[in-house]
DRENLO-65430 format. One record per residue (C-alpha): x, y, z. Coordinates in Angstrom, 1 decimal, always signed. Layout:
N
<<X,Y,Z>>
...
//
This chain:
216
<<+102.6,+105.5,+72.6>>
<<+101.8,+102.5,+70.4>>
<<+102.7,+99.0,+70.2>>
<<+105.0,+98.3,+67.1>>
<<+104.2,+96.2,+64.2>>
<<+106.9,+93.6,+64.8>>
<<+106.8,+90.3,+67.2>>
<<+106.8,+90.6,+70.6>>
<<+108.5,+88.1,+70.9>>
<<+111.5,+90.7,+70.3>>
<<+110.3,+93.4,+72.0>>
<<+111.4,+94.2,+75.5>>
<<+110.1,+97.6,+77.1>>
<<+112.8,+99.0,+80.3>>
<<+111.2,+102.5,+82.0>>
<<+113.0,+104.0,+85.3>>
<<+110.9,+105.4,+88.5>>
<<+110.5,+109.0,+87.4>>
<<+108.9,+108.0,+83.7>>
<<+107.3,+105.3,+85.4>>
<<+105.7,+108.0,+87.6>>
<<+104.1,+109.9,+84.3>>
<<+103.3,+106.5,+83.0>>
<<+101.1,+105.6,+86.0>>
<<+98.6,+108.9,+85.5>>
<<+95.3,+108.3,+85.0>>
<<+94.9,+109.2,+81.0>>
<<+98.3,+107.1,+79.9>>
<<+98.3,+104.3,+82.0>>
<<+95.9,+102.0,+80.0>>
<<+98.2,+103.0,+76.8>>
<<+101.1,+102.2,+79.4>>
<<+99.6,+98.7,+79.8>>
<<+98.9,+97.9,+76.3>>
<<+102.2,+98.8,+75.0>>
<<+103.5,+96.6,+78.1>>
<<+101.7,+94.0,+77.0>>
<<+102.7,+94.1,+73.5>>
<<+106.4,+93.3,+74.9>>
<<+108.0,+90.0,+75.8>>
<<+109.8,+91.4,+79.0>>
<<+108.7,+94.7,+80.6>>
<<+111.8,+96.1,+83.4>>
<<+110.7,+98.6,+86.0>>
<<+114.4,+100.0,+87.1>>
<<+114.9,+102.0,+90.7>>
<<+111.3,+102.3,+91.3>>
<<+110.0,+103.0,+95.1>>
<<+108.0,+100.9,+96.6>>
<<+104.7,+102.3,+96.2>>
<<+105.3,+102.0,+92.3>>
<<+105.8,+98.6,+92.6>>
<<+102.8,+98.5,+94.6>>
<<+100.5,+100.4,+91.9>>
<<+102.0,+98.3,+89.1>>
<<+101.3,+94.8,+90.4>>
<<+97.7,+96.1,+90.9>>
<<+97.2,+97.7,+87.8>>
<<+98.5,+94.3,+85.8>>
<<+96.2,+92.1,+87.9>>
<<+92.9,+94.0,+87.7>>
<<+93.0,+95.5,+84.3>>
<<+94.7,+91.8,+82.9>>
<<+92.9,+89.7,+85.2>>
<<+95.6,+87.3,+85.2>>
<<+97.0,+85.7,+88.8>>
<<+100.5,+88.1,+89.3>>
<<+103.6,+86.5,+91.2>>
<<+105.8,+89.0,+92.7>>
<<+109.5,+88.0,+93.6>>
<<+111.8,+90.3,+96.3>>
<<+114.5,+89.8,+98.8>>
<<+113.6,+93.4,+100.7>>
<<+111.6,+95.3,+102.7>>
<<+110.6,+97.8,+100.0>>
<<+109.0,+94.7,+98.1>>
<<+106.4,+94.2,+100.9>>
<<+103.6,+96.3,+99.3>>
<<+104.1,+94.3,+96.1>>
<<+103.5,+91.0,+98.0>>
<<+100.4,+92.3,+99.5>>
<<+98.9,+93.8,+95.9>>
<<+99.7,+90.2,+94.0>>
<<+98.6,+86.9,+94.5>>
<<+101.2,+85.2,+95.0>>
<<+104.4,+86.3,+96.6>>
<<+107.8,+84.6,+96.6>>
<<+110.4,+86.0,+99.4>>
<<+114.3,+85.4,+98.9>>
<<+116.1,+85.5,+102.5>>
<<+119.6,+87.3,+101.9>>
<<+121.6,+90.2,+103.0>>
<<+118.6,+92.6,+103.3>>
<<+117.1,+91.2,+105.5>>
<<+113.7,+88.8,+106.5>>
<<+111.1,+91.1,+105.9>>
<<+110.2,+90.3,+102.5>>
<<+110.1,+86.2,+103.7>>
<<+107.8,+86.8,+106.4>>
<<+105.5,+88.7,+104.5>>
<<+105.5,+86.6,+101.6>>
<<+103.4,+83.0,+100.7>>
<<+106.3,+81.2,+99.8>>
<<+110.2,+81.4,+100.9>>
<<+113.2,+80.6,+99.0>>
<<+117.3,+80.8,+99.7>>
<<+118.7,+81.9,+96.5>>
<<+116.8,+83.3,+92.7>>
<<+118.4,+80.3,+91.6>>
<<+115.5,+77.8,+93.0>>
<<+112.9,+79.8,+91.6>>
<<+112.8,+77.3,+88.5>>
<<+112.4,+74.2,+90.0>>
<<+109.5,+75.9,+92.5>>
<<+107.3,+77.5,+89.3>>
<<+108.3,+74.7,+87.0>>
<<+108.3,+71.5,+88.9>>
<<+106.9,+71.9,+92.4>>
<<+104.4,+74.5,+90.5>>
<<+103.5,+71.9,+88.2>>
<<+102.7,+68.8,+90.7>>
<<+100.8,+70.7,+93.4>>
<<+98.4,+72.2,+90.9>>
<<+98.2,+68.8,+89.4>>
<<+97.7,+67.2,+92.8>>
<<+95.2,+69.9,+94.8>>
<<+93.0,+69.6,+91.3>>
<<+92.7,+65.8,+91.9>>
<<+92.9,+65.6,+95.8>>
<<+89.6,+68.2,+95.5>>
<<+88.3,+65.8,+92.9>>
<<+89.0,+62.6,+95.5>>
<<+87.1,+64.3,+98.4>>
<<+83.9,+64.6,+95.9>>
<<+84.0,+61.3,+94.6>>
<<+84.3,+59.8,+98.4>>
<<+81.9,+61.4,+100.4>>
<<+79.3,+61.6,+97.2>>
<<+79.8,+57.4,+96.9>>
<<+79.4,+57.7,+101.3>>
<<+76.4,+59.6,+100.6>>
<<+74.4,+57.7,+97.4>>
<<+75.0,+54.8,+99.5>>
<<+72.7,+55.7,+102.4>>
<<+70.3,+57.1,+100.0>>
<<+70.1,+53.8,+98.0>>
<<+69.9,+51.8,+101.4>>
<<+67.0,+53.9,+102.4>>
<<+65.0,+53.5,+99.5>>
<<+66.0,+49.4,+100.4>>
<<+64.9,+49.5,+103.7>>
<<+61.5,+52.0,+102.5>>
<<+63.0,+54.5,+104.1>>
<<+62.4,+52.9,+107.8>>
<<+65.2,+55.1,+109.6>>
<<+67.6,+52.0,+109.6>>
<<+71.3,+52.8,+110.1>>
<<+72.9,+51.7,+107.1>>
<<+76.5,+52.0,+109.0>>
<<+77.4,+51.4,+112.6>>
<<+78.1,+54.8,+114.4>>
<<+81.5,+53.9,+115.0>>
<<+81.8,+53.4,+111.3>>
<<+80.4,+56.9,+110.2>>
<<+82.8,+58.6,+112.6>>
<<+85.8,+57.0,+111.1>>
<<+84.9,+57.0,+107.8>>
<<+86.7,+60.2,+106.8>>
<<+89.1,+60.6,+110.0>>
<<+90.8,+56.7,+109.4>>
<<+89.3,+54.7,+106.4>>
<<+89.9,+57.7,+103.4>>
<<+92.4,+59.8,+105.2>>
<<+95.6,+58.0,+103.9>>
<<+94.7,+57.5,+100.5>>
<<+94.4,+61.5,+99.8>>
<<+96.7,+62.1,+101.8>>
<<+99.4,+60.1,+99.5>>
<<+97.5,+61.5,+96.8>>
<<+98.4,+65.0,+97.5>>
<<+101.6,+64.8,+98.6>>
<<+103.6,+61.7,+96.6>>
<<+101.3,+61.9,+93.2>>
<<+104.0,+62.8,+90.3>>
<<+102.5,+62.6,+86.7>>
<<+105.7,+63.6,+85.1>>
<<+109.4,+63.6,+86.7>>
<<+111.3,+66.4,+88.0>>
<<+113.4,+66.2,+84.6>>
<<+110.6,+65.9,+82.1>>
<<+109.6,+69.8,+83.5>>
<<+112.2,+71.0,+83.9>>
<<+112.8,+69.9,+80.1>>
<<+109.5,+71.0,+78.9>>
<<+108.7,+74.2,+80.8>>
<<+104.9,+73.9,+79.1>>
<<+103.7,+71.2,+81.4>>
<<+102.9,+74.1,+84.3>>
<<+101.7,+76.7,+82.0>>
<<+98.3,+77.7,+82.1>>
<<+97.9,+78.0,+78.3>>
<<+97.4,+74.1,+78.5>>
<<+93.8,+75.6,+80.4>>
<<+93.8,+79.0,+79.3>>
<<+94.8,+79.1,+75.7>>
<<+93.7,+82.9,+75.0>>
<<+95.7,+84.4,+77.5>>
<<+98.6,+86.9,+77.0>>
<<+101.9,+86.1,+78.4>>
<<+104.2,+88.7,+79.8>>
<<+106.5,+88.9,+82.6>>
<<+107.1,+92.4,+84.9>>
<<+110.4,+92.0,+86.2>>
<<+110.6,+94.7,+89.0>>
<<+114.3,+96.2,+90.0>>
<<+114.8,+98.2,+92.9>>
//
């Protein structure tokens, strides 16, 4: 197997369950990946659970990229396990694949606005919230250092001990809190618009993209 000459942008690669099962063997499987990778869109049709399974690993520690897996079933659960992330749809089949995911939805439909907006503003958020915990408790703690060196280092209290104990429980807990869960750079609109505001090429600018889209 090789990867073709053209775009892949244009290339799409579909293999069922039983050539999936050569596919996976030990001496094709890193020509598997490459010629997988190579593609745009890469469709694993009526494969068994296990296979879905040994695919999501294989993609995450031979890529090194962070894998989301999507299902509605209980076949889907050993996907969820092997990825990073896991999305669960509640439907007809059942709950299995909710409760055993990190993050439910209703219907496939509201998987864009989760990747592409909510995506977008909690990554932007937790990355600033971490950066507002820093840049508090390092400003709480150069200020006792400086007031030492003041006092030549006597042992005074700088603070009042009712003061320390409510410095990070009531005096700094509201404003990260608002931080991390009202902060919106961009509106809902502008990403859904402009799917490149969540993508990690804006960090990552040498990575691959491909999408596995798994059917049972």
């Amino acid at each position: 197997m090789t990867v073709p000459s053209e775009s892949s942008d244009v290339l799409a690669l579909i293999i069922d369950g039983n050539s999936l099962t050569y596919a996976l063997e030990d001496d094709v499987k890193d020509i598997f990946l490459d010629l997988a990778i190579g593609c745009a869109s890469v469709i694993f049709c009526r494969s068994s659970p296990k296979k879905k399974a040994l695919v999501t690993r294989m993609v995450k520690l031979k890529t090194g990229n962070t894998t989301l897996a999507i299902g509605d079933g209980a076949n889907d659960v050993g996907m969820f396990q092997e990825a990073d992330i896991g999305i669960g749809i509640s439907g007809v089949e059942g709950m299995q694949a909710v409760m055993s995911s990190d993050i439910a939805i209703a219907q496939f439909q509201f998987l864009e606005r989760l990747l592409l907006v909510h995506g977008h503003w909690c990554y932007r958020r937790i990355s600033c919230m971490i950066c507002y915990f820093f840049y508090k408790n390092i400003t709480f703690g150069f200020t006792l250092f400086f007031y030492e060196a003041y006092a030549s280092l006597s042992g005074q209290a700088a603070y009042n001990d009712w003061f320390l104990s409510l410095y990070n429980v009531f005096f700094t807990t509201l404003p990260v809190i608002a931080l991390g869960v009202l902060d919106q750079d961009v509106s809902a609109r502008f990403c859904l618009q402009v799917g490149s505001t969540h993508s990690l090429d804006l960090f990552y600018p040498d990575e691959n993209d491909i999408e596995f889209l798994v059917l049972a």
